[in-house]
N, C-alpha and C positions, 0 to 999 in steps of 0.2 A: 120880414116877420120872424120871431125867435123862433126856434125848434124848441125849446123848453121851454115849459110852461106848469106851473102846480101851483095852486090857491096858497100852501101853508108856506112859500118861500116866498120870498122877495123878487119882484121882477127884476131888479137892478142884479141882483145877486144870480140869479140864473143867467143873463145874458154874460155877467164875467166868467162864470161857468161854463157857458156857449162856447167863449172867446180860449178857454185853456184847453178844451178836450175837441181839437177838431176831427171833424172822421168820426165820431164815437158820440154822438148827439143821441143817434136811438138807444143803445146801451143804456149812457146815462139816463134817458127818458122811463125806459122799465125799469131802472135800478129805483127811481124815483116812484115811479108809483105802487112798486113793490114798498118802498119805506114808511109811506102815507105821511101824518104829521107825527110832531115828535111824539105824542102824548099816544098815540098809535100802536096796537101791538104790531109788531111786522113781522114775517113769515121765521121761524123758528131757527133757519139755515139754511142759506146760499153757498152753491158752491161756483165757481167761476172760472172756466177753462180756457183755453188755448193756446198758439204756438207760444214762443219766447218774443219776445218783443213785439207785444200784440197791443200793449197796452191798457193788461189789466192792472198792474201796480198802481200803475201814474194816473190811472184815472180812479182811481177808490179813493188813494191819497186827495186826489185833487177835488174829488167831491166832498168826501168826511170836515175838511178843511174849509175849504170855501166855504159850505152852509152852516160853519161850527156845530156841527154834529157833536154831542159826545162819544168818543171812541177811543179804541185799543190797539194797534198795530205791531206783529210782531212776527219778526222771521223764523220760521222753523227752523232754519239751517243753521243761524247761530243759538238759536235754543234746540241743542240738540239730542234733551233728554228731557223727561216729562216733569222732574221736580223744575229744572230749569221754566219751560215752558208757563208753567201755572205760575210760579214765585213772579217771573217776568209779567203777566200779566196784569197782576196782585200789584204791584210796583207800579206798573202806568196807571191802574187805576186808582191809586191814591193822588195823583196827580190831574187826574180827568177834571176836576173842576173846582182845582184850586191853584190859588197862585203860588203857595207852599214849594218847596223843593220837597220831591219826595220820602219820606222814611226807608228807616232800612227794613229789608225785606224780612219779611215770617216765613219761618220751615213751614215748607210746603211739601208733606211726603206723598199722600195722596189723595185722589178727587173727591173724594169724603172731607178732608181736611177744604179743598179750595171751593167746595159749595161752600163751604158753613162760613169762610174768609170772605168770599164777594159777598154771600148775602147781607154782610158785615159794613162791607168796605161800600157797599149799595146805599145802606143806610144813615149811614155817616159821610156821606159825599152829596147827599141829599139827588140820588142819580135815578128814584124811584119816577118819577113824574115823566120822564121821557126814555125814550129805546136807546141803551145801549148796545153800540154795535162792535165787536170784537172780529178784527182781521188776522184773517193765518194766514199768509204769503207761505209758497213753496211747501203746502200743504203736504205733497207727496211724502214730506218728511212723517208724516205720523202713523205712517203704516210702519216704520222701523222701531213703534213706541209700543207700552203696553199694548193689550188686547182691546182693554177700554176704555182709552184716551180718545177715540174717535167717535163711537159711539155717546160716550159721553159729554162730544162737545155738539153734537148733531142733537142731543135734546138738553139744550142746557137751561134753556128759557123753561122746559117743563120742570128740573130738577130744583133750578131755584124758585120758582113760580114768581118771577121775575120778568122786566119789557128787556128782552136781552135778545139781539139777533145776531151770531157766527157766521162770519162768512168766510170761502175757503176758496183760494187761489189758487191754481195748480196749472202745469201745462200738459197733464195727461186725463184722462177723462175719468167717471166716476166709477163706468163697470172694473175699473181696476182698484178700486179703491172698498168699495161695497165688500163687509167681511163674510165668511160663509155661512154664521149663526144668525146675518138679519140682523139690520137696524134701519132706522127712521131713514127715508130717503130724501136729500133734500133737495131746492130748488134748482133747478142748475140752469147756467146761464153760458153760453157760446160766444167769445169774441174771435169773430173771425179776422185771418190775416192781412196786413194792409195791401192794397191794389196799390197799382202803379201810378195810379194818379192822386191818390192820397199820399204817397209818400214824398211825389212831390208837392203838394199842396201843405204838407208839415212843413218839410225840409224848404221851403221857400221863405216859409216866415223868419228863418233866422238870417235874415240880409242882413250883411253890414249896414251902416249909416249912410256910410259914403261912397256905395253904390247904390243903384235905383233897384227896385223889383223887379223889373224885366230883365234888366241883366244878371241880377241872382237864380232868377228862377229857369235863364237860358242855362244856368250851367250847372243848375242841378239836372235839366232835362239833360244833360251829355252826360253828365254823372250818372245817373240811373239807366240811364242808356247801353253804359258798358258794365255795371255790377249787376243789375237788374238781374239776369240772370244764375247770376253766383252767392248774391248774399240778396237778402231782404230783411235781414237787421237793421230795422231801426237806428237803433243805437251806435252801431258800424258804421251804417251810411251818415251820421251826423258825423260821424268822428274823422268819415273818408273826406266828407265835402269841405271840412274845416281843416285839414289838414293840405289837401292841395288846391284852396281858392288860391292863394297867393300866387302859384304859378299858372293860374289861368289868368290872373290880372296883370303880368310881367309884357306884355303887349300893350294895355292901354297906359302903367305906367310909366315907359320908356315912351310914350306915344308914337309909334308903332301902326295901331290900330285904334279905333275906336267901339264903342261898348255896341255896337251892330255888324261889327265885321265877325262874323259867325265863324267864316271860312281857317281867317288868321286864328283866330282866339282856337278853335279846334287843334288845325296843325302843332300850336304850340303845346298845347294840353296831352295832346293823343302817347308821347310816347311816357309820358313822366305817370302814366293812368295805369298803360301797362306794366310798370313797375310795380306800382301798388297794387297789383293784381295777385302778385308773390306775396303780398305779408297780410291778406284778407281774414280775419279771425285771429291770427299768430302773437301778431304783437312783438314782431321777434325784436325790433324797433323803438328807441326811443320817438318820438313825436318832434324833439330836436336833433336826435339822427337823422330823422328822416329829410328834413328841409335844409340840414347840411349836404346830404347827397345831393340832393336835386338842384343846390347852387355850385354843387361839383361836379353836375354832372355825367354821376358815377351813373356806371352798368349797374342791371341787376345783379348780377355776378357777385357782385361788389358788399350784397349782402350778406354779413355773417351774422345769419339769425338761425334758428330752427331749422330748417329746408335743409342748410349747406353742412347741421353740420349733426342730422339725427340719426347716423350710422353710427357714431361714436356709442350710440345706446345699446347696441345691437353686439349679443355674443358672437366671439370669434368662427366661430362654424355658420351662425345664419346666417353673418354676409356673406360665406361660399354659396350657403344655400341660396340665398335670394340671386345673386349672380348664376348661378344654375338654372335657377326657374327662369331667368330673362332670358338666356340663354336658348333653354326648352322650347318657351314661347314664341320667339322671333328668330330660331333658326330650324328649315325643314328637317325632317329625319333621315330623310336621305346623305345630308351633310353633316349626320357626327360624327364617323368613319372618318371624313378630310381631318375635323378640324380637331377629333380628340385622339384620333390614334396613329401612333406613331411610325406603324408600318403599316399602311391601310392598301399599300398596292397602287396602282392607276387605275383612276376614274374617270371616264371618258367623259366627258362634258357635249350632254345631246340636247340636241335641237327643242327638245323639252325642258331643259334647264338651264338654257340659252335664254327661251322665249319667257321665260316667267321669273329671270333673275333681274330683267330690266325694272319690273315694279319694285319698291322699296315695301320691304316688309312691314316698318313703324308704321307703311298706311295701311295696311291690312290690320292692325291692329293684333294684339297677342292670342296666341293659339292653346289651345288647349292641351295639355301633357299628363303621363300617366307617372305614377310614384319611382317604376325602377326607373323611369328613364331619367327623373333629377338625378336620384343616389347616382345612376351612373358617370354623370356629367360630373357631381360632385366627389368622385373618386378618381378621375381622371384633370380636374384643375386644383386641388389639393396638392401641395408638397407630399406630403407624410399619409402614410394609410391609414384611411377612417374606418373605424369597424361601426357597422349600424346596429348600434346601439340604441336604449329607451330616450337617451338625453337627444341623440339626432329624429329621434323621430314627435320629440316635445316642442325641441326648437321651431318642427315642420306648423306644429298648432299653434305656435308663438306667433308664426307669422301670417295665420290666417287669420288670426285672434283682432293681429295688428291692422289688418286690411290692406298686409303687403303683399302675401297671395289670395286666391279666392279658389273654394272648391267650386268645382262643376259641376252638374248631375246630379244624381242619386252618387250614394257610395256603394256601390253593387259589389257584393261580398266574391262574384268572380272574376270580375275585370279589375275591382282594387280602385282606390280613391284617382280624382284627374280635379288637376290645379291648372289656375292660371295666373301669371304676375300683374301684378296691375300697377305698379312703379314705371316713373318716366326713365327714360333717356340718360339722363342728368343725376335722377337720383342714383344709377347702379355704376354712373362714371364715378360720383361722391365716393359711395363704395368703395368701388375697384379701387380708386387713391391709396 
């Protein structure tokens, strides 16, 4: 039985509808009965939230589209200024419903000028008899715009006294959005982010041909299995699973294995997974870099993307600094006498520094340090004497900024600020190089 169902659309047309936005049947279901039919006023302005790859784009596009909706679609991010914004508008709507290539655009200085243009561009399009629907994608952009560019497109349907309904895309919610003199509040609509069984139930449908669905959909389960935790991008995970089906097929190719030996196909998959675990978001990689490593069965190591080589960005004093803080972190206080001074005497090594040097400190994870004890670490691995100056103590913000240290606590104005590094292993050996 379909999940979508509305008198003024075509049955045929909503089940292909069904078939493009899976997961998001109820969405679309309110989106639809908020629309009514075309002749229909609909609610003045929708706004439409959630994380980043939630699936608000692709399912507006995919509806507007499939029911040939009359509509506007337009990025705020490449319109990123308000004449742009409206002139762009003005432009697809000369085009709304006609087979014409568009005209060149009219100065549009401002919302005075682009009422009196649509209601123009309305009547001479012959666009009055049904709702026109105008999309903002990346809405968040129009808080950086005039005062009232927002407000103005939140009643625009009243300004023109037109069937005209704004909808507004955004990944942050509305109370940040709402200005502090008050305006029309609109409809707002929640997509929430994909579960783990929806994403394999997307990510399943793009099987090759020439594997079965059971065997595609086993290996997005192992797929999801190990990112699941780290990325829930959509978008990622189609890009992760199309990027290393090939070497989870390199078993039944070679016939080896066949498309139910779970066990083999895993072994084979597991370590070329954890590779791609290093370039999650980065892209430090081409997509035929990547499938050249993996048939050369490079190390990770072997990647020179981003990761290996983002000290290069970092001024000559923070990487002392950041080396200091790891430092701080991962060695006790009791031990900067050994390891930074030169005539520190004999230290007798007791049965309490015995008993607790057997644990490895990386598993304890990093320790918390107060401000002189960096400066002092970094006055003593310094060549040359650093005077603490404003630029050494900007650098100190540079890197909390970065998320390569993290303050601790309050900053209590008589104990003084306490950091902690939160950089791996690898990355302060990068450094030290």
């Amino acid at each position: 039985m379909p999940n979508l169902e509305h008198p003024a659309y075509p049955a045929a047309a909503l089940l292909h509808l069904e078939s493009l936005v899976p997961c998001r049947e109820s969405q679309v279901s309110l989106l639809l009965s908020l629309f009514g039919e075309r002749q229909q006023f609909s609610f003045p302005s929708i706004f439409i939230y959630g994380h980043t790859s939630s699936g608000k784009t692709y399912v507006m596009q995919t509806l507007l589209n499939t029911l040939q909706l009359p509509h506007v679609f337009v990025n705020c991010v490449e319109c990123f200024t308000s004449r742009l914004l409206l002139e762009e508008i003005l432009i697809q709507l000369q085009s709304c419903s006609s087979e014409t290539e568009p005209t060149s655009s009219v100065p549009c200085e401002t919302f005075n000028d682009f009422v009196r243009l649509f209601k123009q561009a309305l009547v001479s399009r012959e666009l009055q008899g049904q709702t026109l629907y105008i999309v903002l994608d990346r809405a968040e952009q129009l808080r950086e715009m005039e005062a009232n560019i927002l407000p103005a497109f939140l009643r625009l349907q009243e300004l023109t006294d037109s069937n005209v309904t704004v909808i507004l895309l955004s990944e942050i919610v509305w109370e940040l959005f709402r200005p502090n003199v008050g305006c029309f509040d609109p409809l707002t609509l929640y997509f929430p982010d994909y579960s783990i069984g929806h994403l394999q139930k997307i990510l399943s449908q793009n099987h090759p041909p020439e594997y079965t669905a059971d065997f595609y959909a086993a290996y997005i389960n192992i797929l999801l299995g190990v990112f699941y935790m780290v990325c829930r991008d959509l978008k990622e995970l189609r890009h992760l699973a199309a990027l290393n089906f090939s070497k989870y097929c390199e078993p039944v190719v070679r016939g080896e294995a066949n498309e139910r030996d779970t066990r083999k196909l895993w072994k084979n998959i597991e370590p070329h997974l954890k590779k791609a675990m290093q370039t999650v978001y980065l892209r430090e990689i081409s997509s035929s870099q990547w499938e050249r490593l993996q048939h050369d069965d490079g190390e990770p190591g072997q990647l020179k993307g981003l990761s290996a080589h983002t000290h290069v960005e970092l001024p000559y004093y923070s990487k002392f600094l950041l080396i200091a803080a790891y430092l701080a972190s991962y060695n006790p206080v009791r031990t900067d006498k050994r390891f930074f001074l030169k005539h520190h005497g004999k230290i007798k090594k007791t049965n309490f520094m015995k008993k607790h040097e057997k644990t490895s400190n990386h598993l304890l994870g990093p320790k918390p340090f107060p401000l002189d004890r960096l400066l002092a670490i970094l006055y003593s691995i310094v060549d040359k004497r650093v005077a603490p100056t404003a630029n050494i103590f900007s650098q100190i913000t540079s890197l909390v900024t970065l998320q390569l240290l993290s303050m601790v606590g309050q900053n209590d104005q008589l104990e003084g600020p306490r950091y902690k590094c939160t950089v791996s292993l690898d990355f302060i050996r990068a450094v030290a190089r």
